[in-house]
N, C-alpha and C positions, 0 to 999 in steps of 0.2 A: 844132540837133538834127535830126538826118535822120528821114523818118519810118520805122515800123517794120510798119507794112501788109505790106512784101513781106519779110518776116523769114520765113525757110524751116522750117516746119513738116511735118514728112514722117511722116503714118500708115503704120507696117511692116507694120499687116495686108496694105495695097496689096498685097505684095510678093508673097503667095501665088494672086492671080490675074492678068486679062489685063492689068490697069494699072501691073503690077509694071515696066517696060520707063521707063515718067513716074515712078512714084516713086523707081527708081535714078538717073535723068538728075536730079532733084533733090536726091538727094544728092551727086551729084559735083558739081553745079554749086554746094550751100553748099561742099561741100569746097575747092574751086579757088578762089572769089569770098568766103565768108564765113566759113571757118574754126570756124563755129560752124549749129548746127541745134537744131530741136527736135523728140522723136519723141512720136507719137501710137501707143496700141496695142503698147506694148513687150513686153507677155507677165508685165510684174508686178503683181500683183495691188493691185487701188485700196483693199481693205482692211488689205494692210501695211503697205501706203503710210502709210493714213490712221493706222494703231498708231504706226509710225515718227514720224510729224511731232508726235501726240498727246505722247508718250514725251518726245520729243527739247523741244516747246516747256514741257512741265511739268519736267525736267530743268532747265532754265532759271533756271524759278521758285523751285524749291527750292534748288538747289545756287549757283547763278553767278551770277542776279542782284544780290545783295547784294555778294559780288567785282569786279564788273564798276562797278558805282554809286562801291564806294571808290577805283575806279581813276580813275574819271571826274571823283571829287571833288579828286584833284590835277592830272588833265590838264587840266582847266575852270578853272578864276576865272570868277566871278559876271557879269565884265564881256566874259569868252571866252577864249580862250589865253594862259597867260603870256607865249609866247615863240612869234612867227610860225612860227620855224624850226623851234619842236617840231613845231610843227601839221604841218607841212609831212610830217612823218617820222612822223607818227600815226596806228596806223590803228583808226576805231570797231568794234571787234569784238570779240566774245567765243569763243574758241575752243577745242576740245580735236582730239586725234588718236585715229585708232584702225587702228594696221596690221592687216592681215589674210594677207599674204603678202609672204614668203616661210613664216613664221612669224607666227600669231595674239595680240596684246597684248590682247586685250580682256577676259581674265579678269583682268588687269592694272590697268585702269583705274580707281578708287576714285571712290569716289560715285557707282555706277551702280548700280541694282536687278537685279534679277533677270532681271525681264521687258521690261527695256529693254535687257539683254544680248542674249536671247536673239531678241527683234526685231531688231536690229542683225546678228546675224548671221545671218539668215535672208535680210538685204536688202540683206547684204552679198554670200551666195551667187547672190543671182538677178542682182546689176549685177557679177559676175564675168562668170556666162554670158552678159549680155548685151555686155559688153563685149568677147568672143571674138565673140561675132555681128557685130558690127559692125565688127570690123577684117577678116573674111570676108567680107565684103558691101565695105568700101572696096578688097580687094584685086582682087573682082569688076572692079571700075569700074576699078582701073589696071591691069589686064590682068597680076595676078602669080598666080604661083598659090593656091590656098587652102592655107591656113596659113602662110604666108609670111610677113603680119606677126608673130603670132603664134610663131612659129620665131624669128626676131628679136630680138623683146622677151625670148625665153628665154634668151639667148646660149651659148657654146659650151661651157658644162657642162650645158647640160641643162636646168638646175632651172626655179626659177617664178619667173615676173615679178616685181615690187613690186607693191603693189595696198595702197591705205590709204585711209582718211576721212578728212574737214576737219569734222569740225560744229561751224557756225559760227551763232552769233545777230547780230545789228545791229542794237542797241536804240535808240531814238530818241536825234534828236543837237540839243543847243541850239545849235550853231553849226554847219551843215551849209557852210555857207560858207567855213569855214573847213580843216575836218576832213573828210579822205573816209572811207566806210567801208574799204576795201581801195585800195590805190595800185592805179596801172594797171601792166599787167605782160603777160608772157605768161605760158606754163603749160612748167614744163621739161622736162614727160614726153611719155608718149603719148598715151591718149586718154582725157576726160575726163567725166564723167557726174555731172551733178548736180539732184540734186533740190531746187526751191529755192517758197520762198512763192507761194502765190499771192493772197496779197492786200498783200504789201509790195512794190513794186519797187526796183530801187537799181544791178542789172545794167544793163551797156551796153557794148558792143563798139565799138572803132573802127575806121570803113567809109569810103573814100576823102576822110581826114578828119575825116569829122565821127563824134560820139556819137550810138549806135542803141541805143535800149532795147531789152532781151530781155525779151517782154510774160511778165509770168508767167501763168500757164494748168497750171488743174488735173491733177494728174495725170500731169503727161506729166514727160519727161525732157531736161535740155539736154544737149547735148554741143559737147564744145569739141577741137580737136586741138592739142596740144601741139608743141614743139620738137622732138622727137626724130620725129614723124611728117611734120615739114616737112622733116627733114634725110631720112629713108629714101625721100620720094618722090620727090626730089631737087629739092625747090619746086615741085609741083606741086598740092600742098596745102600749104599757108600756119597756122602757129600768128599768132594774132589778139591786141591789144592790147590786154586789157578791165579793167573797173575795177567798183566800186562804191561807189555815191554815198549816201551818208550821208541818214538822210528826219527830217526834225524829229516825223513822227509815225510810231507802229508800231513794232514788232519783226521784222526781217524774220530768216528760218529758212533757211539754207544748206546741206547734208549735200554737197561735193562727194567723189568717189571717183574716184580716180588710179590707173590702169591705164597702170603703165609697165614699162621695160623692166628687168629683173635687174640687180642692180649691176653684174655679170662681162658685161654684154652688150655687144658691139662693134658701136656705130652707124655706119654707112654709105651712101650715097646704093644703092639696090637696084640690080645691073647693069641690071633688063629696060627702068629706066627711065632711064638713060645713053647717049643718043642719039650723041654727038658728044665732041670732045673738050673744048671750053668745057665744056659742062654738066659736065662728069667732073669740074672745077675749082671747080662751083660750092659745093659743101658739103665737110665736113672728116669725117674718121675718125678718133673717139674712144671709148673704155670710158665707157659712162651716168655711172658711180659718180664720177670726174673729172667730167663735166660737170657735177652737181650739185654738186660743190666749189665750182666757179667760180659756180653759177648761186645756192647760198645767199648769195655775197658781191655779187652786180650782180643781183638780180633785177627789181628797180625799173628797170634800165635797159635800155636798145635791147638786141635779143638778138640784130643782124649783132656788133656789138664780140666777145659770146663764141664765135662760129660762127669768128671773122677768128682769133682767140687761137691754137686748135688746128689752125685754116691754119696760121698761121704755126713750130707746136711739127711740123707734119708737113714743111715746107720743110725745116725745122732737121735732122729727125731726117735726111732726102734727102741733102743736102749731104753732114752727116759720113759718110753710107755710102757717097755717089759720092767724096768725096776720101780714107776709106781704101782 
């Protein structure tokens, strides 16, 4: 286990005076080296925060606990996993969804109250706008213009990104040894924002190698960049390998929210940053809504195999145009 001392924690207030120049150099540097950060001073407030997590961990209680136990009473035997291989394929969690764009499911969702609706969508709005913040601030640092990513993720009708929630519980695991909370994976969108416990950990990124904890810490917000902001930068930012690891004690609290690109949007490495003609080769040009076809069936696995797939479907398409 690598230690996580130098895990990149970036205050945005920086941003607005003379230090602002070090706190962008540290986020291009997690961008390029860590794929993953965490922000200090985001602009949402610590009392919605703290509604949000209240809501979301009594939700829990009332609703999903008792669901989650009977599920756990047939993936368990008393002695641990029936069957290694399920284990293997299991992940400890408890989850729901909740889109929010293109189109909002949240009056949708049954067994929510009222006021855990309408927390949700208030904190749904504030990690919209900051999620625009923040791909203006990455475009900053790779020299594209502002709005850029953002123009992208919209694709060529126009409309609104994707944008939904994970909330996620991870209640304690009698055989953590066995069962992880979430397989390791990457993330197949854009860019990632999640609000997660702080007093369970289970988060961990892999960093030249080895598993790095992402310390949880009050309040603040992780972010993670996804596949499709590895393919527009043309690898110069990296989507990251992460997992979580199952705790035999606690309940740890998840909320992540996925800010990615429109299903009609057409991914491509951004020209200003296609130097040459190798790199022009290195990433593929595909519709989002196809890459999450392929990425709901191989998620669990390496994400070069799906980037090589749609190489190869753009060779194919080359060919027949050059030989008619």
């Amino acid at each position: 286990m690598a230690p996580t001392s130098s895990f990149p924690i970036i205050d945005l207030g920086l941003l607005a005076g003379e230090e602002r120049p070090a706190a962008m150099d540290l986020m291009r540097d997690a961008c390029e080296n860590w794929g993953f950060f965490q922000i200090l001073n985001h602009g949402i407030s610590t009392e919605l925060m703290d509604e949000v997590e209240r809501l979301t961990k009594d939700h829990y209680k009332r609703v999903r606990e008792q669901r989650f136990l009977e599920f756990a009473s047939k993936a368990l035997t008393k002695d641990g996993c029936d069957d290694a291989k399920v284990a293997e394929n299991l992940d400890w969690e408890s989850t729901f969804f909740v889109r929010h764009l293109p189109e909002s499911n949240l009056a949708e969702i049954p067994d929510l109250d009222d006021g855990y609706r309408r927390a949700m969508r208030r904190f749904a709005g504030e990690l919209e706008a900051l999620a625009e913040r923040l791909l203006d601030l990455l475009c900053e640092n790779l020299g594209l213009d502002k709005g850029y990513l953002a123009r992208a993720f919209r694709g060529p009708s126009k409309g609104a990104p994707t944008f939904a929630t994970k909330v996620s519980s991870y209640p304690p695991c009698p055989r953590p040894d066995l069962v992880s909370g979430l397989r390791a994976h990457t993330d197949a969108g854009g860019i990632i924002l999640l609000f997660q416990d702080d007093r369970v950990g289970g988060l961990q990124l892999l960093k030249d190698g080895e598993w790095v904890d992402v310390p949880p810490t009050r309040h603040s917000i992780v972010v993670n960049l996804g596949d499709q902001l590895e393919v527009i930068t043309n690898g110069r930012y990296k989507s990251v390998v992460h997992r979580v690891v199952a705790q035999p004690d606690g309940n740890r609290m998840s909320i992540a929210s996925f800010y990615n690109p429109g299903s009609d949007a057409v991914i491509y490495p951004a020209p200003a940053l296609v130097k040459d003609e190798e790199s022009a080769e290195a990433y593929p040009k595909f519709v989002f809504e196809d890459y999450m076809k392929l990425y709901v069936r191989h998620k669990f696995e390496a994400k070069e195999p799906r980037f090589q797939a749609f190489k190869s479907m753009e060779t194919e398409t080359s060919n027949r145009i050059a030989i008619a």
